[in-house]
Z-matrix of the N, CA and C atoms (Angstrom, degrees):
N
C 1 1.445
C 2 1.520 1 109.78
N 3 1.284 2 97.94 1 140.98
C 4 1.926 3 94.47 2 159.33
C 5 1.185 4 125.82 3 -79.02
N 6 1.591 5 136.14 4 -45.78
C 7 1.258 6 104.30 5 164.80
C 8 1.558 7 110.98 6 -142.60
N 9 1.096 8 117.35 7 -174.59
C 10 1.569 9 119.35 8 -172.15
C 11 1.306 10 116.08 9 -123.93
N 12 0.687 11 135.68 10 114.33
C 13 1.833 12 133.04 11 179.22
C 14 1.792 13 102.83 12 -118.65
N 15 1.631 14 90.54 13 120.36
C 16 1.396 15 87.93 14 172.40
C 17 1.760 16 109.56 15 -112.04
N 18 0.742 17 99.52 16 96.57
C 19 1.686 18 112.58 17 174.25
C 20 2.016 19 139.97 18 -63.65
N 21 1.178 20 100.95 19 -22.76
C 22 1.420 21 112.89 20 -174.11
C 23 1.369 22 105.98 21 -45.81
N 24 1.363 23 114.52 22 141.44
C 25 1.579 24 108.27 23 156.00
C 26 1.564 25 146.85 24 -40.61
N 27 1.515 26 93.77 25 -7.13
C 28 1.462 27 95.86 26 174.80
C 29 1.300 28 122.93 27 -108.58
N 30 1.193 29 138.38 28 129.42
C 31 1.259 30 166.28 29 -168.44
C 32 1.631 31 112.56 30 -36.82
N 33 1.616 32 89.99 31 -69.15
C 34 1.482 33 136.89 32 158.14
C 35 1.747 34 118.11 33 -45.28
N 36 1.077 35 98.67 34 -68.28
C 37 1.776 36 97.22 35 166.14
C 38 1.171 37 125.71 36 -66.15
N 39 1.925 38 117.87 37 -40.94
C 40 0.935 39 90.09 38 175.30
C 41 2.365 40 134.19 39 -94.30
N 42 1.378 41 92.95 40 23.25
C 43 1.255 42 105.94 41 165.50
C 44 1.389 43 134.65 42 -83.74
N 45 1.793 44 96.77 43 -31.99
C 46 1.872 45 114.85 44 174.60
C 47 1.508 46 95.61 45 -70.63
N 48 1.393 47 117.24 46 -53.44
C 49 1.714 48 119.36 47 -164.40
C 50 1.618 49 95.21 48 -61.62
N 51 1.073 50 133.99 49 -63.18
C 52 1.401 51 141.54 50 -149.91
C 53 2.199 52 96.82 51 -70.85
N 54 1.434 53 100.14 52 -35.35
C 55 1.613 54 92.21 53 170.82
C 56 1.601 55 125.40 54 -65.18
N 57 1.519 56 106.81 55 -34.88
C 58 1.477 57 142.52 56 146.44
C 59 1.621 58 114.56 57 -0.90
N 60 1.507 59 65.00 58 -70.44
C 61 1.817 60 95.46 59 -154.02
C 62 1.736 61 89.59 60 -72.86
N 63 1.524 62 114.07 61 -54.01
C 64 1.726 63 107.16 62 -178.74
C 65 1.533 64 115.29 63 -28.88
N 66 1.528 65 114.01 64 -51.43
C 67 1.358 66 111.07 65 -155.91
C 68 1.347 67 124.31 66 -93.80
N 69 1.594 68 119.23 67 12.12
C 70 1.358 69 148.54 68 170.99
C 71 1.561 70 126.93 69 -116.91
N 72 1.507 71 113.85 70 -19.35
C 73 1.704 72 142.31 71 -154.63
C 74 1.880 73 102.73 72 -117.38
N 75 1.259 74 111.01 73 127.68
C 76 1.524 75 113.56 74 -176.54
C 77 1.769 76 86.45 75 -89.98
N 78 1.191 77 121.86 76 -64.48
C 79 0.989 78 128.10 77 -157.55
C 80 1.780 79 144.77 78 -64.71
N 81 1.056 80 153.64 79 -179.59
C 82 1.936 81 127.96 80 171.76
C 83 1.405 82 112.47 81 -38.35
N 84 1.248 83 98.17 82 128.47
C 85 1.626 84 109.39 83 156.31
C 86 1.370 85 104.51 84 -112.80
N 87 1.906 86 113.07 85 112.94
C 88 1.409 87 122.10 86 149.82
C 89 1.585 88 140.71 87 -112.79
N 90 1.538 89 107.81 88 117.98
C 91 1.677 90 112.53 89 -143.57
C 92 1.784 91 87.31 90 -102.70
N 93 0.987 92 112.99 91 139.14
C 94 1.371 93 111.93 92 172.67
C 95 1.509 94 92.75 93 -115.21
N 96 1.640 95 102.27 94 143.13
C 97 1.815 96 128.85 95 -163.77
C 98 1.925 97 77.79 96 -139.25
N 99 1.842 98 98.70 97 135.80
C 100 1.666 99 117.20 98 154.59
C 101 1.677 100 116.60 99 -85.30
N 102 1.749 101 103.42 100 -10.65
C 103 1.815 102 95.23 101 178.28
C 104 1.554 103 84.95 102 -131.26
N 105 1.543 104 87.23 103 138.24
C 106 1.486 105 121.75 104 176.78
C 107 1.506 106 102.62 105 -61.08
N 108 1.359 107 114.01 106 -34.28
C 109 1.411 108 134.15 107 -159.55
C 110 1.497 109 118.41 108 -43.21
N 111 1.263 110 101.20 109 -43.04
C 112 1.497 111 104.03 110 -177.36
C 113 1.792 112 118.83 111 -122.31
N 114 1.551 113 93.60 112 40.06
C 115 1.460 114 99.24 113 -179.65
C 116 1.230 115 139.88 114 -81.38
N 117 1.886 116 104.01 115 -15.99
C 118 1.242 117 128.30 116 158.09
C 119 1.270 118 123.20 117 -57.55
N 120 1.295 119 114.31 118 -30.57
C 121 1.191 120 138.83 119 175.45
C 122 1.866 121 127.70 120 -58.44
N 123 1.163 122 83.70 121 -65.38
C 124 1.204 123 103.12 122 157.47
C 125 1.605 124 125.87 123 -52.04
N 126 1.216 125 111.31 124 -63.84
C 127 1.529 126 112.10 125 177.83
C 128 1.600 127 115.84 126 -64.47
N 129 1.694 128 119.98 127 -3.14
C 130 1.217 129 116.22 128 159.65
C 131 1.178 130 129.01 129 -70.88
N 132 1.819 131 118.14 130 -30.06
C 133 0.812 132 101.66 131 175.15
C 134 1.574 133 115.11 132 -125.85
N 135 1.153 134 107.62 133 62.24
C 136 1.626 135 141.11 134 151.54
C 137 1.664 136 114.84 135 98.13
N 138 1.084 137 102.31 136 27.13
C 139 1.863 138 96.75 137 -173.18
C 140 1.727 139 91.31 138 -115.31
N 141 1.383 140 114.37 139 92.49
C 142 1.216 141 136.34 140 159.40
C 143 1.746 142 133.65 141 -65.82
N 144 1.415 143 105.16 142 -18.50
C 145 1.496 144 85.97 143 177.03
C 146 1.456 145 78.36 144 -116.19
N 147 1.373 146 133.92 145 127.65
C 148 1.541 147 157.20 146 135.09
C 149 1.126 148 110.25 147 -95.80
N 150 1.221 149 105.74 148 106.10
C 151 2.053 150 100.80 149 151.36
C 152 1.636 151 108.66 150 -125.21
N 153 1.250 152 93.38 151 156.57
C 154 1.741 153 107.85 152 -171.42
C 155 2.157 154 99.33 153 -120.87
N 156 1.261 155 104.19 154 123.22
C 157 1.372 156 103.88 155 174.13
C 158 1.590 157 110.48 156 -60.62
N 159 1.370 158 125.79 157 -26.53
C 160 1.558 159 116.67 158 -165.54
C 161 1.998 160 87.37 159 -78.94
N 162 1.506 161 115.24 160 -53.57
C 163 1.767 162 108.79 161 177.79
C 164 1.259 163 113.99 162 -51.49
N 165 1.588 164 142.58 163 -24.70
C 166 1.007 165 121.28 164 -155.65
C 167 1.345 166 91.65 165 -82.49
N 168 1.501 167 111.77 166 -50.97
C 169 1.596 168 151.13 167 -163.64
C 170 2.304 169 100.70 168 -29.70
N 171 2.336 170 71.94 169 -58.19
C 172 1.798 171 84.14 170 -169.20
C 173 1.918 172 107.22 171 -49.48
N 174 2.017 173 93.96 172 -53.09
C 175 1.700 174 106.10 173 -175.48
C 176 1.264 175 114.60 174 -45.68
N 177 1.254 176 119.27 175 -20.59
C 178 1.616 177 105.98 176 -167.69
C 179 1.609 178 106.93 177 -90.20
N 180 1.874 179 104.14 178 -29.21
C 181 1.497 180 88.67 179 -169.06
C 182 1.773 181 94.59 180 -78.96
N 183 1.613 182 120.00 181 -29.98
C 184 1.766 183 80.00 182 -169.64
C 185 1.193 184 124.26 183 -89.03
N 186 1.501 185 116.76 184 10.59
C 187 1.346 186 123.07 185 166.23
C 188 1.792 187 115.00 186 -77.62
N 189 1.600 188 118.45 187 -34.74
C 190 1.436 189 118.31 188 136.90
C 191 1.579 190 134.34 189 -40.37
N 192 1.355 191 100.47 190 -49.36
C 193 1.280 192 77.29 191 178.84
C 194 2.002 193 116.45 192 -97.12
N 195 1.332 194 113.22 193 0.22
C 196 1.218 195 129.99 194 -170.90
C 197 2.023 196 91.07 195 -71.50
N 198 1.195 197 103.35 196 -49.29
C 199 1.553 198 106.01 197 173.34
C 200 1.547 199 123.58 198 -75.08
N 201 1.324 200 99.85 199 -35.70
C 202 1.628 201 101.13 200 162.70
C 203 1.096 202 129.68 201 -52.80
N 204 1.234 203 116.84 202 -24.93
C 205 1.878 204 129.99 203 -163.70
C 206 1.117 205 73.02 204 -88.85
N 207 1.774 206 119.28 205 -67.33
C 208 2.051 207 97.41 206 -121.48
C 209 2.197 208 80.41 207 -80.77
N 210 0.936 209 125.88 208 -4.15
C 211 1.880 210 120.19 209 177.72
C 212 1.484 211 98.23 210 -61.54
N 213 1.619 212 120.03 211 -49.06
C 214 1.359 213 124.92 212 -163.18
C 215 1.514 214 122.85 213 -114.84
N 216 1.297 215 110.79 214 24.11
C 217 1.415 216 136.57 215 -165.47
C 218 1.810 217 97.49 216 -73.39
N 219 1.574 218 107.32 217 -65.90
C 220 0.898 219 134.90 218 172.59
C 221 1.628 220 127.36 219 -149.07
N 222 1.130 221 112.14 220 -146.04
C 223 1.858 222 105.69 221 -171.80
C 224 1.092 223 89.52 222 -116.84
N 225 1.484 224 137.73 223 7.06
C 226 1.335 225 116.18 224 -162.71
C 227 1.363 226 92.27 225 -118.20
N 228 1.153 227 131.04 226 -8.09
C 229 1.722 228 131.88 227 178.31
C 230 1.206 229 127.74 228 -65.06
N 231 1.280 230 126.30 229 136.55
C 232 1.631 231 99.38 230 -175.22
C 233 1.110 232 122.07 231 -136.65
N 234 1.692 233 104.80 232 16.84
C 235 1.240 234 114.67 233 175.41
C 236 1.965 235 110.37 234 -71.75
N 237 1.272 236 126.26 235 118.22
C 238 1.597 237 129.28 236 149.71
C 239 1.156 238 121.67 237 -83.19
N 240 1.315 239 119.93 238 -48.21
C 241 1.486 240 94.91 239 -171.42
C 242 1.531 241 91.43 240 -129.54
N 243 1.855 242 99.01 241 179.24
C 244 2.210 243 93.42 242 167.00
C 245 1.769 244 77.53 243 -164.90
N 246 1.412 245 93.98 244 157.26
C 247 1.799 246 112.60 245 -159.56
C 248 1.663 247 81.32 246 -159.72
N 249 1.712 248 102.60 247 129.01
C 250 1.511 249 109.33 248 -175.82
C 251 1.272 250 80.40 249 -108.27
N 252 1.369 251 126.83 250 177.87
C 253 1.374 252 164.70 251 -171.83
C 254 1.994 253 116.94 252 -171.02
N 255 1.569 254 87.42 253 144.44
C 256 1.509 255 87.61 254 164.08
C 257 1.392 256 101.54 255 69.27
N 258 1.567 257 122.54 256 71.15
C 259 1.550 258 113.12 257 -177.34
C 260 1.424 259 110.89 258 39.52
N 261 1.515 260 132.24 259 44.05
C 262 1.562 261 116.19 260 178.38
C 263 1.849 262 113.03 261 56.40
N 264 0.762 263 125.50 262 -22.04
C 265 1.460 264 135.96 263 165.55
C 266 1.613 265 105.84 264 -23.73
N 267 1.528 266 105.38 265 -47.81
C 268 1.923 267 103.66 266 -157.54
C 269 1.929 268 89.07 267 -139.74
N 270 1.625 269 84.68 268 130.56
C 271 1.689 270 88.40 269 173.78
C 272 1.601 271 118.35 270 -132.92
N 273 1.340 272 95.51 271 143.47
C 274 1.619 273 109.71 272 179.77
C 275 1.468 274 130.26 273 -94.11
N 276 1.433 275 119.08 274 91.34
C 277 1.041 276 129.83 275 -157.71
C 278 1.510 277 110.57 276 -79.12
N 279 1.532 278 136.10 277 103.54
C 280 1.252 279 97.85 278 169.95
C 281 2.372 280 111.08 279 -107.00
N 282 1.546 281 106.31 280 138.32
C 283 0.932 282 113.38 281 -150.18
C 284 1.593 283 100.16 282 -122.84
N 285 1.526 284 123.30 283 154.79
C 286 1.234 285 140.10 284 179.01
C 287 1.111 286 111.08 285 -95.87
N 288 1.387 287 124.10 286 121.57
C 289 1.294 288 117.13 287 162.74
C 290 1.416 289 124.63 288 -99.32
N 291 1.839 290 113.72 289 109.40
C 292 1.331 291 111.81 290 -147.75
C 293 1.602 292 115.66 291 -113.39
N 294 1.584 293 97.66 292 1.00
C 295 1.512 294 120.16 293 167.38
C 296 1.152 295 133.94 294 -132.62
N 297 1.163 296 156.50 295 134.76
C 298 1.444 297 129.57 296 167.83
C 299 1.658 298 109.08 297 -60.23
N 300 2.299 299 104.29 298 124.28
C 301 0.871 300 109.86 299 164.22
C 302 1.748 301 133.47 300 -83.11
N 303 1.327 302 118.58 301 152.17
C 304 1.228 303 103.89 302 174.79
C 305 1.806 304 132.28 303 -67.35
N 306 1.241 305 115.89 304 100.83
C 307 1.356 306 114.27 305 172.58
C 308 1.820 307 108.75 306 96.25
N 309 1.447 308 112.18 307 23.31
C 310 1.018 309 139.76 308 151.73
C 311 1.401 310 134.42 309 -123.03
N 312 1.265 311 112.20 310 -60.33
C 313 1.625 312 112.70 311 179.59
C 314 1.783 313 78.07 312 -65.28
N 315 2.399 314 68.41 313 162.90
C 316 2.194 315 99.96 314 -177.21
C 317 1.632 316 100.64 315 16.12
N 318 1.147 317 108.50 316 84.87
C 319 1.991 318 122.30 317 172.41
C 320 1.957 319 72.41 318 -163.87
N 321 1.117 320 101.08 319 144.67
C 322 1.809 321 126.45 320 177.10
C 323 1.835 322 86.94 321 -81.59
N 324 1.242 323 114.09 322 137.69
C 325 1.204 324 119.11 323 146.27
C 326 1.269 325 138.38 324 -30.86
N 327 1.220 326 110.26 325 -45.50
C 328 1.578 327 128.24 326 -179.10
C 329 1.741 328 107.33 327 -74.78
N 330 1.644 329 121.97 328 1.00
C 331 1.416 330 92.32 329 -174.23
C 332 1.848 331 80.48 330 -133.93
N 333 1.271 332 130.68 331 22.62
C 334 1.265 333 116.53 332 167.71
C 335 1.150 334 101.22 333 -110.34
N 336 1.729 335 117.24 334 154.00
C 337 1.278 336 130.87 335 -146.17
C 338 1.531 337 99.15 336 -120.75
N 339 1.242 338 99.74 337 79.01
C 340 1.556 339 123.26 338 171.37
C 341 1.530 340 125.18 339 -52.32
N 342 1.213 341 120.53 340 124.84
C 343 1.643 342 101.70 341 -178.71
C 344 1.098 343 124.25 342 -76.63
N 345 1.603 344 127.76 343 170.58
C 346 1.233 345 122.60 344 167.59
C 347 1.194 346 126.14 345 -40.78
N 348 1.383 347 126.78 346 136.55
C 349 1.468 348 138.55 347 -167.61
C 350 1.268 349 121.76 348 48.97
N 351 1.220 350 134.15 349 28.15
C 352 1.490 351 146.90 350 160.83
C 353 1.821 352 108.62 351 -89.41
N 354 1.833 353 97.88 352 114.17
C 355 1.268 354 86.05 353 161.87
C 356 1.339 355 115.05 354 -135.57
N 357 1.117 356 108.51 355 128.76
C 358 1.899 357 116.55 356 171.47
C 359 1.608 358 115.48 357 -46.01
N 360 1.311 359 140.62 358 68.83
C 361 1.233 360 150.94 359 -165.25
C 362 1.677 361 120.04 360 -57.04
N 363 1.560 362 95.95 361 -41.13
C 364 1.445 363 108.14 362 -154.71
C 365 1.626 364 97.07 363 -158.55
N 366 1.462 365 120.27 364 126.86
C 367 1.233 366 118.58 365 136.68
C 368 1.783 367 127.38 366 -99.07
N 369 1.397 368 112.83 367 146.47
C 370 1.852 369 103.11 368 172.17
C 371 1.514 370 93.35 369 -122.86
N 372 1.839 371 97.37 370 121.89
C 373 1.392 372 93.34 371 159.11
C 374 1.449 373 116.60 372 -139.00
N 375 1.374 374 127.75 373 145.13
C 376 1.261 375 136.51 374 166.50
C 377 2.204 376 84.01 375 78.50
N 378 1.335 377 138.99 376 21.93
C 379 1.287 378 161.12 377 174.57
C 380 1.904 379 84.43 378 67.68
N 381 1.202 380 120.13 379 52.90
C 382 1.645 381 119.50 380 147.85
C 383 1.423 382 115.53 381 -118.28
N 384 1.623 383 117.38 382 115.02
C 385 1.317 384 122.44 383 174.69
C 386 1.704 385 117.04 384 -51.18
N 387 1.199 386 94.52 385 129.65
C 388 1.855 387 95.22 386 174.39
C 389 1.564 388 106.16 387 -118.61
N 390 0.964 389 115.58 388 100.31
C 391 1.307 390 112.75 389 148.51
C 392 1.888 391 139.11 390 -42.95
N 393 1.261 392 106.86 391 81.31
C 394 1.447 393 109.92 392 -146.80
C 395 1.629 394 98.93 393 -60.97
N 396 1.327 395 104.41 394 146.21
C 397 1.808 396 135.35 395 171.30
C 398 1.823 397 92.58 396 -100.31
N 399 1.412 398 96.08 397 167.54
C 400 1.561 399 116.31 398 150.10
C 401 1.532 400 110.05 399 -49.99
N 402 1.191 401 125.91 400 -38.39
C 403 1.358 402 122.29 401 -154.76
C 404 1.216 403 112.17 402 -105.71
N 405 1.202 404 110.17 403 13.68
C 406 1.985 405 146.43 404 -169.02
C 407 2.005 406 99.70 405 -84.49
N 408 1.323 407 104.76 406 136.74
C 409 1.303 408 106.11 407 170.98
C 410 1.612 409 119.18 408 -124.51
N 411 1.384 410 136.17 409 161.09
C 412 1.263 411 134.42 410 148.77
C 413 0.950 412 137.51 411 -74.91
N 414 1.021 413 143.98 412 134.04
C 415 2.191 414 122.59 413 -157.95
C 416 1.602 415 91.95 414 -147.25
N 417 1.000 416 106.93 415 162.88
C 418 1.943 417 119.38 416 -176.02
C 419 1.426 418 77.63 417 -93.31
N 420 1.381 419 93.45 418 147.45
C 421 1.227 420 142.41 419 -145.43
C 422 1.594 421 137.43 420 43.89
N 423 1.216 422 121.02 421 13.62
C 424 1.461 423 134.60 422 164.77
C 425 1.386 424 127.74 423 -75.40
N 426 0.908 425 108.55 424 159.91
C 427 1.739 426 116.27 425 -164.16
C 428 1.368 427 98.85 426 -126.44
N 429 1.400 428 113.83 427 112.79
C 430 1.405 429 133.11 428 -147.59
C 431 1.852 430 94.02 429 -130.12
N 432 1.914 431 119.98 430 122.00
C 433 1.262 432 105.41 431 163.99
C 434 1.465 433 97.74 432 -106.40
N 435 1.204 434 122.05 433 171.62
C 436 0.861 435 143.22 434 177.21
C 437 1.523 436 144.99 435 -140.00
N 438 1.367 437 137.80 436 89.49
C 439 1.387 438 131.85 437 -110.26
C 440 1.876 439 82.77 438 -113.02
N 441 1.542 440 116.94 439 133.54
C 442 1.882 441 98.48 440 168.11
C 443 2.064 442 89.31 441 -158.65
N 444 1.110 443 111.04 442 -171.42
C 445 1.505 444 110.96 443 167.77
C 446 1.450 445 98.25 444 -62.68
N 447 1.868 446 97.31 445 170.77
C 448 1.659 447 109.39 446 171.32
C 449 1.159 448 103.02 447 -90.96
N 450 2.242 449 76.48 448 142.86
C 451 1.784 450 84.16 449 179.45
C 452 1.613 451 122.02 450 108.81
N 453 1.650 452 103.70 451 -45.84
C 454 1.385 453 115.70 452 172.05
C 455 1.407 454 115.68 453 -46.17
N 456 1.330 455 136.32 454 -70.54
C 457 1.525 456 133.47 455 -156.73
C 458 1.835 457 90.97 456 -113.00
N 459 1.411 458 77.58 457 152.00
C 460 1.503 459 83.59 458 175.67
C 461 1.489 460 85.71 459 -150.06
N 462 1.486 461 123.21 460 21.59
C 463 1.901 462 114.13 461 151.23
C 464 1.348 463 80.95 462 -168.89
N 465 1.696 464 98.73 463 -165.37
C 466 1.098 465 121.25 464 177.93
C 467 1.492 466 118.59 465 -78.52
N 468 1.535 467 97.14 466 -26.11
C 469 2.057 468 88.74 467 177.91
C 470 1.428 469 112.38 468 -70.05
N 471 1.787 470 111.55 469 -28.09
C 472 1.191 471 99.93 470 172.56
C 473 1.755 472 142.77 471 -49.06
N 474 1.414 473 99.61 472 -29.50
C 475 0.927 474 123.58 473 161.30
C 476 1.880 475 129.61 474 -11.02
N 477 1.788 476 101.53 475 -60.05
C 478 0.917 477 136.29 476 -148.34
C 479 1.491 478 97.69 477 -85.76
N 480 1.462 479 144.78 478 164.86
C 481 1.764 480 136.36 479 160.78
C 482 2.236 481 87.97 480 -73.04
């Protein structure tokens, strides 16, 4: 099989079945747990995809409303949306560019001094995806994501060292 999802309401069952399934199964094993509590636990001893409906449930609203604020904070914000990945570890910002910034906008990619783990993923302009080059720019009015750890940027200047 390719993958396994053990789903039942129980916590308990579905951790024995899903260990089960490891030692017979080439393919994903995903065990859904209702307490976060013992998830460390779990992934020690090898059941890697866990998801819990109450964690996903919580992540989505404050990543909703984490983008809602900074969209309606003020006019100068430009964060719209943010999508964690990777245990929340790494987030995907996608952002408006609603002014020309200083020492970002029309500057080539290749000569602004980006910080560690910031990567320019995607530009949208005029709604045509660009796959940014070195020789790639930011321009007011583009819709710029931006992929780095969580937590790192909280705009576009952040971006920058």
């Amino acid at each position: 099989m390719d993958a396994f999802l053990a789903l039942s309401d129980s916590d308990e069952e579905n951790v024995i079945v899903s260990m089960y399934a490891k030692t017979i199964a080439q393919g994903k094993i995903i065990t859904r747990i209702n307490s976060m509590t013992y998830a460390e636990i779990f992934k020690e001893i090898g059941l890697d995809g866990i998801v819990s409906p109450q964690d996903s449930t919580v992540n989505d609203i404050i990543r909703y409303v984490r983008s809602i604020t900074n969209a309606y904070k003020d006019e100068t914000s430009e964060i719209e949306a943010l999508h964690r990945f990777m245990d929340d570890r790494l987030e995907a910002l996608e952002m408006l560019v609603k002014k020309d910034i200083e020492n970002i906008t029309d500057i080539p990619l290749k000569l602004l001094h980006l910080r560690k783990g910031v990567l320019v993923a995607c530009i949208v302009r005029n709604n045509r995806i660009i796959i940014p080059s070195g020789d790639s720019q930011i321009r007011r009015g583009d819709k710029v994501i931006i992929v780095t750890p969580q937590g790192l940027t909280k705009g576009l200047k952040d971006i920058l060292y």
